[in-house]
Every structure is written in structure tokens, then in C-alpha cells.
C-alpha positions in Angstrom: 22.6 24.8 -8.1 23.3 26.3 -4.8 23.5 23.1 -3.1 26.0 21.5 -5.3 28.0 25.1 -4.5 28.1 24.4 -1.1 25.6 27.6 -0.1 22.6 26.0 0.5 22.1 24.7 3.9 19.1 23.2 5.4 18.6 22.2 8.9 17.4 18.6 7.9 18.2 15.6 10.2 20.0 12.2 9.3 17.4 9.4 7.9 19.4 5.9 8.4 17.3 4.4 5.7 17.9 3.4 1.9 15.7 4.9 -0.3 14.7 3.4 -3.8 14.0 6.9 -6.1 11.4 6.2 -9.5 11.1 8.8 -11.5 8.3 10.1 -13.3 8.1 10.4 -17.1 8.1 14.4 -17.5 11.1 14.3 -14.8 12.9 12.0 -17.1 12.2 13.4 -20.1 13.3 17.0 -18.5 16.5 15.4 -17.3 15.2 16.9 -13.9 16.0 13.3 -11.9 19.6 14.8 -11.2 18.1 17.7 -9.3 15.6 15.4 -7.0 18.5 13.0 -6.0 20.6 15.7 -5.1 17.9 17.3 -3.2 17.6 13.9 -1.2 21.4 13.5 -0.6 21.1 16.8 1.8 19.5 14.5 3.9 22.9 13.0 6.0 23.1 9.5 5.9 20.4 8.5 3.7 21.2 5.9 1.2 19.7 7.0 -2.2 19.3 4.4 -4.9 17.6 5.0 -8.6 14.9 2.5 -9.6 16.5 1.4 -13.3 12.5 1.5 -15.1 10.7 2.9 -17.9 7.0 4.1 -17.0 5.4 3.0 -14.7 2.4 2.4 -17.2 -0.4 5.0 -15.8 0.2 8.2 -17.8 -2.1 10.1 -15.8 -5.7 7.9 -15.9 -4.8 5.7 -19.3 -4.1 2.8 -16.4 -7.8 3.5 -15.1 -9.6 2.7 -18.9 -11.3 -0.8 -19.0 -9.6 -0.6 -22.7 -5.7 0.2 -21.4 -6.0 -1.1 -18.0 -3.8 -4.8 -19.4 -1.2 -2.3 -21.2 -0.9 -0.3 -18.4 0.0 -3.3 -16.1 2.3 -4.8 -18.9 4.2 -1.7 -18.6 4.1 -1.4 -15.1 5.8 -5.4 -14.9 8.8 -4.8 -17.4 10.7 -2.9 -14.6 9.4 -0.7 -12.0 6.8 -3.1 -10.2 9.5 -6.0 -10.0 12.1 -3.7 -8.0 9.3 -2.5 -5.9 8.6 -5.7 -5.2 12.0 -7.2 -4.3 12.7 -3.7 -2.7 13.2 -4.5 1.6 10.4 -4.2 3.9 11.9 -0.9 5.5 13.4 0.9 1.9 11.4 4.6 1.6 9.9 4.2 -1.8 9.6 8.1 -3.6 7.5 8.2 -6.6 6.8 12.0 -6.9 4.2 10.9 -9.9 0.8 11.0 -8.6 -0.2 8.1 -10.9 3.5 6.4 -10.5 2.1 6.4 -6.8 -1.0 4.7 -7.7 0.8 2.2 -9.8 3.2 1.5 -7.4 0.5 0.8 -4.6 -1.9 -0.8 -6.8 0.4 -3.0 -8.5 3.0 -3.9 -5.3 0.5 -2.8 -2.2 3.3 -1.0 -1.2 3.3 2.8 -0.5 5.5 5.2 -2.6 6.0 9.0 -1.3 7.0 11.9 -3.2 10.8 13.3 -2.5 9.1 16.5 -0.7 7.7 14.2 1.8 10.9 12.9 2.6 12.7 16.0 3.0 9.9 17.3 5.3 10.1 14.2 7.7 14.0 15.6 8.4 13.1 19.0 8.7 14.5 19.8 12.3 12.6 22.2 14.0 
């Protein structure tokens, strides 16, 4: 990666927040969570921490289904919605799952971003 070679450079701005990072299932399964938390540490002096879960329990629209709606939040309780939930006020939740997102918000009320969203909000122009 050219970051991690020192060649990549990116006229992004500091963020003085902590970040709590969820990754999706296909990232996971991809090993691909490496390359989104280094993406996010370009940003100087953010504060990047991994959310230790499993899925968040939506897989797409099975959370939606009158019939897998309980499993879905079952899944959604063993891990990710409690650290959302103990997660401060002013932490930057990413999710960059679209249905990790609607877990997150439906389970917690609390809004989750994808990692691109972040980046873009410490773009200096």
C-alpha cells in the first residue's frame, strides 16, 4: 500500500476525536479491516479504535423479516450494540455496512458513518 510506503499523501486535516471502527462481514471475511483503519489513521490526530464484534445481525434485509427480525437483534446484542451503546456521546461511529448502519441506528439510536465520510470531512480544500 502506498500509504504504508510513505508515498501517498493527502491534504486531510486533524480530527481531535476518537473513533470507534465496526466492520462489516465481507470486510472481515476479506481481511480488508486492515486497509480501512489505515486509511483513517492518515487523518492526524484522530484516535481510531476497533469495535471487538461479530455481525451486527442484519445481513442485508434478514433483520427486516417478521420471521428473523428476534435473531437479528439477538445477534446485534452479543457485541456490537453494547459498545455502541457505552461508546461516548462525541465518539465518530463508522459502520461502512449499509445494514451495519441500520442496525446500529435502529438498535442504539445512534448514527454510524461510513470511513469515506470521515475522510471527506478532513479533506482541506
Amino acid at each position: 500500500m502506498k500509504a504504508g510506503a510513505g508515498r501517498l499523501t493527502l491534504p486531510l486535516g486533524p480530527l481531535h476525536d476518537r473513533v470507534l471502527l465496526h466492520g462489516h462481514c465481507h470486510q472481515k471475511a476479506f481481511g480488508a479491516m486492515g486497509a480501512v483503519e489505515t486509511a483513517l489513521r492518515l487523518i492526524p490526530d484522530i484516535v481510531v479504535e476497533m469495535i471487538e464484534s461479530s455481525c451486527c445481525g442484519m445481513a442485508g434485509s434478514f433483520g427486516y423479516h417478521a420471521e428473523t427480525i428476534d435473531t437479528s437483534l439477538a445477534m446485534g446484542e452479543l457485541s456490537l450494540l453494547p459498545a455502541v451503546r457505552k461508546a461516548p456521546d462525541d465518539a465518530i461511529l463508522v459502520a461502512d455496512g449499509t445494514s451495519c448502519r441500520h442496525q446500529i441506528k435502529d438498535g442504539t439510536g445512534r448514527v454510524a458513518v461510513h470511513a469515506a465520510r470521515v475522510l471527506e470531512r478532513c479533506i482541506i480544500t
